[in-house]
C-alpha positions as CSV (number, residue, x, y, z in Angstrom):
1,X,-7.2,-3.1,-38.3
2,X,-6.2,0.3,-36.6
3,X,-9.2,2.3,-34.8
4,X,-9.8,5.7,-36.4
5,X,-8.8,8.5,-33.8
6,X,-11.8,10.1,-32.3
7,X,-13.0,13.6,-32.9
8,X,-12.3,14.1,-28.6
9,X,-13.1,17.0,-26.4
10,X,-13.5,17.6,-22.6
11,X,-16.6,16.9,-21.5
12,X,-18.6,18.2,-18.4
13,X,-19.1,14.1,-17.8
14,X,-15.2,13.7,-17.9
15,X,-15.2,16.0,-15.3
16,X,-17.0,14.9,-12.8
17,X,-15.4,11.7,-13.3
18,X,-12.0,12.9,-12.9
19,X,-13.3,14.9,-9.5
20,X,-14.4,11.6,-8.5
21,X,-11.3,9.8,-8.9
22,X,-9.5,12.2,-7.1
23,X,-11.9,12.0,-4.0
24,X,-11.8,8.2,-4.0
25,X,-7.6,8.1,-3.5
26,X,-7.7,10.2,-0.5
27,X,-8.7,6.8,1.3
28,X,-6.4,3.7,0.7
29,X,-9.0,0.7,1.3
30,X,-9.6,-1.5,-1.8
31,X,-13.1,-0.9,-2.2
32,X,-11.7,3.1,-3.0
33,X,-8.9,1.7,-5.4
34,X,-11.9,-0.1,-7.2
35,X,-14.0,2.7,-7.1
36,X,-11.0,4.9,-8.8
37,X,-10.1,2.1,-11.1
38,X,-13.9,1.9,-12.5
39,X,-13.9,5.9,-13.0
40,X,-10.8,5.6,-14.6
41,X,-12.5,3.2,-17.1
42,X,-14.9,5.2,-17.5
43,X,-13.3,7.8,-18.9
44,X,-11.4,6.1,-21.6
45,X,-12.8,6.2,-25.7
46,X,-15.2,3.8,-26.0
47,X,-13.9,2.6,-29.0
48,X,-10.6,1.5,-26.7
49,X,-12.7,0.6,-24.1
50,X,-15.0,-2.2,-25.7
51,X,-12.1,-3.0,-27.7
52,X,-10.4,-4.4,-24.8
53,X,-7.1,-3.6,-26.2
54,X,-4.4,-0.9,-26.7
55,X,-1.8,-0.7,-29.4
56,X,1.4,0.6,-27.7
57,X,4.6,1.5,-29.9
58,X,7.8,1.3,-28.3
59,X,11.3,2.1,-28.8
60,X,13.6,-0.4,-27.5
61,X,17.0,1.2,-27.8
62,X,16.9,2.9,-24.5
63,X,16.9,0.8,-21.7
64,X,15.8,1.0,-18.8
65,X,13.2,2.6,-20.5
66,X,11.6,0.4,-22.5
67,X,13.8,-2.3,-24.3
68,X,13.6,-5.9,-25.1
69,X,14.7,-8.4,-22.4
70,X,18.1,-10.2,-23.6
71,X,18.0,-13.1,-26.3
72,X,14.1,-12.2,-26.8
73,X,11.2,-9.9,-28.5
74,X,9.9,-9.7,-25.3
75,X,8.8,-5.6,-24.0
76,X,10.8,-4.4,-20.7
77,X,11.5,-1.4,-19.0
78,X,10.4,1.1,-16.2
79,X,7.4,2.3,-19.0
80,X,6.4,-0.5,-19.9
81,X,6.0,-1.9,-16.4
82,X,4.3,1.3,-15.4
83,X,2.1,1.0,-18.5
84,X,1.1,-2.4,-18.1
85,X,-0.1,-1.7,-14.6
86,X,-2.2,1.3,-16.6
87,X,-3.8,-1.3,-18.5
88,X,-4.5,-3.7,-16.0
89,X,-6.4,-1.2,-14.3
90,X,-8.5,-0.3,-17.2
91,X,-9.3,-3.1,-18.3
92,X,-7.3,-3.3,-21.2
93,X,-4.4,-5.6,-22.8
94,X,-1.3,-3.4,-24.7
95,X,-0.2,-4.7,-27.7
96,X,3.5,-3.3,-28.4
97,X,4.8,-2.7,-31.1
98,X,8.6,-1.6,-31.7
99,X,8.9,1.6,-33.5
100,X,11.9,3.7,-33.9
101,X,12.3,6.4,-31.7
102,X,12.0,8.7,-34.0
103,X,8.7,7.5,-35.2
104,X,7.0,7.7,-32.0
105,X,5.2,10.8,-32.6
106,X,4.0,9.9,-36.5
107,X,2.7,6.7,-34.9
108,X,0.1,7.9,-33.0
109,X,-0.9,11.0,-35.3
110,X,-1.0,8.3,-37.9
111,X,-3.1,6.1,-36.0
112,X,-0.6,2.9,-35.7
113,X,-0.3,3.2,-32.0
114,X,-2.6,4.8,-29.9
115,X,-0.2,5.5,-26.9
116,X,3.7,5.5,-27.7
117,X,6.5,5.5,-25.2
118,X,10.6,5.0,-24.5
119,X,12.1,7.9,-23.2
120,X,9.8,11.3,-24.4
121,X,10.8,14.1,-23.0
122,X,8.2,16.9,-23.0
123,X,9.0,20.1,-24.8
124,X,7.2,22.9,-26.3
125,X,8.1,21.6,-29.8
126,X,6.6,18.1,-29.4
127,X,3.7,19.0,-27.3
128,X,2.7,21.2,-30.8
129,X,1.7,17.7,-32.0
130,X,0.7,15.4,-29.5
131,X,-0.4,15.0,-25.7
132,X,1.7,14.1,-22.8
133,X,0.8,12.2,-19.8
134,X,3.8,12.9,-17.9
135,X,5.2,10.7,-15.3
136,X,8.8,10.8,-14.7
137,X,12.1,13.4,-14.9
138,X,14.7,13.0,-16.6
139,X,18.2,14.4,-15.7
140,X,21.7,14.0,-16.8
141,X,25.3,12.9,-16.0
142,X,28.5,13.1,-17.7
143,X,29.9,9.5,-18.8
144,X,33.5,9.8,-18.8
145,X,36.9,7.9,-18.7
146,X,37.6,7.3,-14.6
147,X,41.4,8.5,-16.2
148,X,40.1,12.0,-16.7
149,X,38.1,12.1,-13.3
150,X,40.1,15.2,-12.6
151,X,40.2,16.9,-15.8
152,X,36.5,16.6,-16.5
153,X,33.9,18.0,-13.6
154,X,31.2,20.0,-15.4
155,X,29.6,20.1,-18.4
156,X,31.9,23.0,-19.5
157,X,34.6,20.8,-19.0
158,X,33.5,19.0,-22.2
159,X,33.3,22.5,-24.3
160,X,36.3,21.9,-27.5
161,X,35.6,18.3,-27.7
162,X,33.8,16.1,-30.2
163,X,30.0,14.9,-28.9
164,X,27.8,12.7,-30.4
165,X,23.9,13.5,-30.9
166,X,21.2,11.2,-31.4
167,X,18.8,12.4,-34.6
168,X,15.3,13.2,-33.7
169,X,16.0,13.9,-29.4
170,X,15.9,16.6,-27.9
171,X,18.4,19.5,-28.0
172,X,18.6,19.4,-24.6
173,X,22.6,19.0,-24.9
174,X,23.6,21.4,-27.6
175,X,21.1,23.7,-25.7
176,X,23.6,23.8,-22.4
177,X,27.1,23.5,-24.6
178,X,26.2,26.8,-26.7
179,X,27.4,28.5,-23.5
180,X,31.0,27.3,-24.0
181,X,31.7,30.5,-26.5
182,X,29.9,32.9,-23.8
183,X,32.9,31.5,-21.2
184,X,35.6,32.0,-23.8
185,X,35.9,28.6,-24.3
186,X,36.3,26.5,-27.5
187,X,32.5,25.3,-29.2
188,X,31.7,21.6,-29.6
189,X,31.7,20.1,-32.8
190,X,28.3,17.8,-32.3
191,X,28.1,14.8,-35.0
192,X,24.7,13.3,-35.7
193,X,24.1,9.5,-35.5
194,X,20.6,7.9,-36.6
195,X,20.2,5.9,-33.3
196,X,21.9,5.3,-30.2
197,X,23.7,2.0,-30.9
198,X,25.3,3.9,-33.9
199,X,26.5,6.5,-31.2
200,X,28.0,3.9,-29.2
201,X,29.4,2.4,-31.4
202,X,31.4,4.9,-32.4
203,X,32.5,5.8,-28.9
204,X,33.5,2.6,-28.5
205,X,35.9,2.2,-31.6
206,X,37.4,5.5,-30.9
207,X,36.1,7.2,-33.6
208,X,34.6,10.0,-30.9
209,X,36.4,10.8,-27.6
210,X,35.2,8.3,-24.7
211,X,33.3,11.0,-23.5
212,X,29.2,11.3,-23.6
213,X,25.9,12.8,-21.4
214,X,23.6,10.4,-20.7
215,X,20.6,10.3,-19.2
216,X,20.5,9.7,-15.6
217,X,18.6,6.7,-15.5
218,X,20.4,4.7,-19.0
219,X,23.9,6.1,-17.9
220,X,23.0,4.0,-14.1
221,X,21.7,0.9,-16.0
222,X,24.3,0.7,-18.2
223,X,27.2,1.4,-15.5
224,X,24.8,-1.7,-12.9
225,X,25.1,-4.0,-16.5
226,X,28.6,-3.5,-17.2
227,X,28.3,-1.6,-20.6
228,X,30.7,1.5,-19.7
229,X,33.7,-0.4,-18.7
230,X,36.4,2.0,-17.2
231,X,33.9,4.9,-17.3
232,X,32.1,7.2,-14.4
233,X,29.0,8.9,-13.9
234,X,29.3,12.3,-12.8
235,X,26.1,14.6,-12.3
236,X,25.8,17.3,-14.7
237,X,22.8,19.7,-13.0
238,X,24.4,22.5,-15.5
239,X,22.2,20.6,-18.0
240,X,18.8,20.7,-16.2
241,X,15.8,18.6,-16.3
242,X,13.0,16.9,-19.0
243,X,9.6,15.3,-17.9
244,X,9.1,12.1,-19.8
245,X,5.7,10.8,-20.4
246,X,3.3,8.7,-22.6
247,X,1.7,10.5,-25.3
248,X,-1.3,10.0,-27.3
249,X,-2.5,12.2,-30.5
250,X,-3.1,16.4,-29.8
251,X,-6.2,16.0,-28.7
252,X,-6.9,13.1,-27.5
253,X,-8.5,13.8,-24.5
254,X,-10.4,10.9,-22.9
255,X,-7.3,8.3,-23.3
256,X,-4.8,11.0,-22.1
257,X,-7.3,11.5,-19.1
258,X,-7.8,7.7,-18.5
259,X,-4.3,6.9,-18.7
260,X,-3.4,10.0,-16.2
261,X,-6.5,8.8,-13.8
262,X,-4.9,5.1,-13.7
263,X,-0.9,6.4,-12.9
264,X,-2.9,8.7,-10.1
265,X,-4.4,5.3,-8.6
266,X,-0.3,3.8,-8.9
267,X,0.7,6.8,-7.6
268,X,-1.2,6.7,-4.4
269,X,-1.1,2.9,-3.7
270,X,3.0,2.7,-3.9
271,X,3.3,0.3,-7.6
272,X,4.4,3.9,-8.8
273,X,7.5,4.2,-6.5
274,X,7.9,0.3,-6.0
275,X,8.7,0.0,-10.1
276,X,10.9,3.2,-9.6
277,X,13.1,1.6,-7.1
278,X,13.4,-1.4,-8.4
279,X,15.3,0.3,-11.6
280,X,17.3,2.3,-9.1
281,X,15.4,5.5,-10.4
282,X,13.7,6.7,-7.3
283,X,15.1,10.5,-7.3
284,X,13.5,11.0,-11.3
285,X,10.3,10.6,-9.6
286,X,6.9,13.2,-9.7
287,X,5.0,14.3,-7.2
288,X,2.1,13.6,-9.0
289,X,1.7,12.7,-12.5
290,X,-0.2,14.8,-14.9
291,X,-1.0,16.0,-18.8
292,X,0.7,18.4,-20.1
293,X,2.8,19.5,-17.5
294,X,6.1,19.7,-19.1
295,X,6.3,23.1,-18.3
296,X,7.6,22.5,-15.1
297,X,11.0,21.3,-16.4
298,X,13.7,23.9,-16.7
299,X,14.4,22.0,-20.4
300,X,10.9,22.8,-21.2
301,X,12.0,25.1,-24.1
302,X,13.6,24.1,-27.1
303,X,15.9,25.9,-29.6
304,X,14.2,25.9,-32.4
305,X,15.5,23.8,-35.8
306,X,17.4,25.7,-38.2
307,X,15.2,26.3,-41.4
């Protein structure tokens, strides 16, 4: 049965207990880490906490995000290692559930999940509706045929060409392209596909140009498993940077804090950049993790849908 969402605000009590955590990680010794671990408990709803459990959706198209592993319903990815560490150190078992991407944000205002995950970027849009407990960056390269290595070295480069967009992400893309007019260049002509696989797929039957942006850290997994055959990754800066983060409901402070208290304590005793490494993602990393801090992305601003 799915918990009702708690009526949450800050509290002097979550306070100090946030203060505390903080003072406990400037030391390294275990009895500190379990110090830090038990105020990050402490801080979650109790409703979660004697519950013992989490319900996590999850978007599983893409990887290395979160995804399932090959042949199996099982949950992997760089989130949903860093999240099960989370809930190892409060106390607490996730329950994933897949969702589609674009129903991550209903799922936890609904009440289904009570953290959701897979790739989030942070944006003034979203964080109208719910809370993010930011964590990573995320950046972009251009994908394109190793035949047109020379012809294609920026962004721009892509400006008169057919794109694909997936429905309900962020605008991140047409956001850098609407320059191409500005440099006297032809627009792009953006077509809308319900999910990434769909995109793909009509990449890969030639019904769009073999040319894409991807995200940094799907365009390298895909390129390590072998998906992009006779394509490159070239870095597009042009198109800036996203934080990407968990997110609970607008307003729900005591998980967001709990959950930002526990990736402080990965943060400081290296399981934060071990997992990162380990997917080859090292250079998306934070300095610190945080809620709310989207802001600090240049992509932090969205153009706002047409009406």
């Amino acid at each position: 049965m799915t918990r009702p969402q708690p009526f949450l605000t800050k509290s002097l009590h979550a306070a100090g207990l946030a203060f505390a955590l903080t003072a406990t990680l400037l030391s390294a010794p275990a009895f500190a880490q379990d110090a830090a671990a038990e105020a990050a408990r402490a801080l979650l709803p109790a409703a979660i906490r004697d519950a013992g459990t989490i319900n996590v959706g999850a978007s599983t198209v893409y990887a290395p995000h979160s995804f399932f592993k090959e042949g199996t319903t099982e949950f992997t990815g760089y989130e949903i290692d860093l999240f099960n560490e989370v809930s190892a150190i409060l106390g607490l078992t996730p329950v994933y559930t897949e969702a589609p991407f674009q129903q991550l944000i209903a799922g936890v205002k609904s009440g289904r999940s009570d953290v959701s995950l897979g790739d989030l970027g942070d944006n003034d849009l979203r964080r109208e509706e719910v809370d993010f407990i930011d964590h990573t960056r995320l950046t972009f390269q251009l994908l394109i045929d190793e035949s047109e290595k020379d012809n294609i070295k920026t962004v721009f480069d892509l400006c008169g060409r057919e794109l694909g967009l997936v429905q309900g992400t962020t605008n991140i893309i047409s956001k850098a392209l609407s320059q191409c007019e500005a440099k006297g260049l032809k627009p792009v002509t953006f077509v809308e596909f319900p999910d990434a696989s769909a995109k793909d797929q009509a990449i890969q039957s030639g019904r769009l140009p073999r040319a894409d942006i991807s995200a940094t850290a799907v365009g390298r997994y895909r390129e390590a498993a072998g998906l992009n055959p006779g394509q490159i990754l070239i870095p597009a800066p042009e198109i800036g940077d996203l934080y990407i983060g968990f997110i609970v409901d607008k307003g729900d402070t005591e998980l967001a804090n709990a959950i930002e208290a526990a990736l402080k304590i990965l943060f400081a005793n290296g399981r934060y950049a071990e997992i990162l490494a380990a997917y080859n993602i090292s250079d998306l990393n934070l300095d610190a993790p945080g809620v709310n801090i989207g802001q600090n992305a240049s992509n932090w601003v969205q153009p706002k849908p047409k009406s």
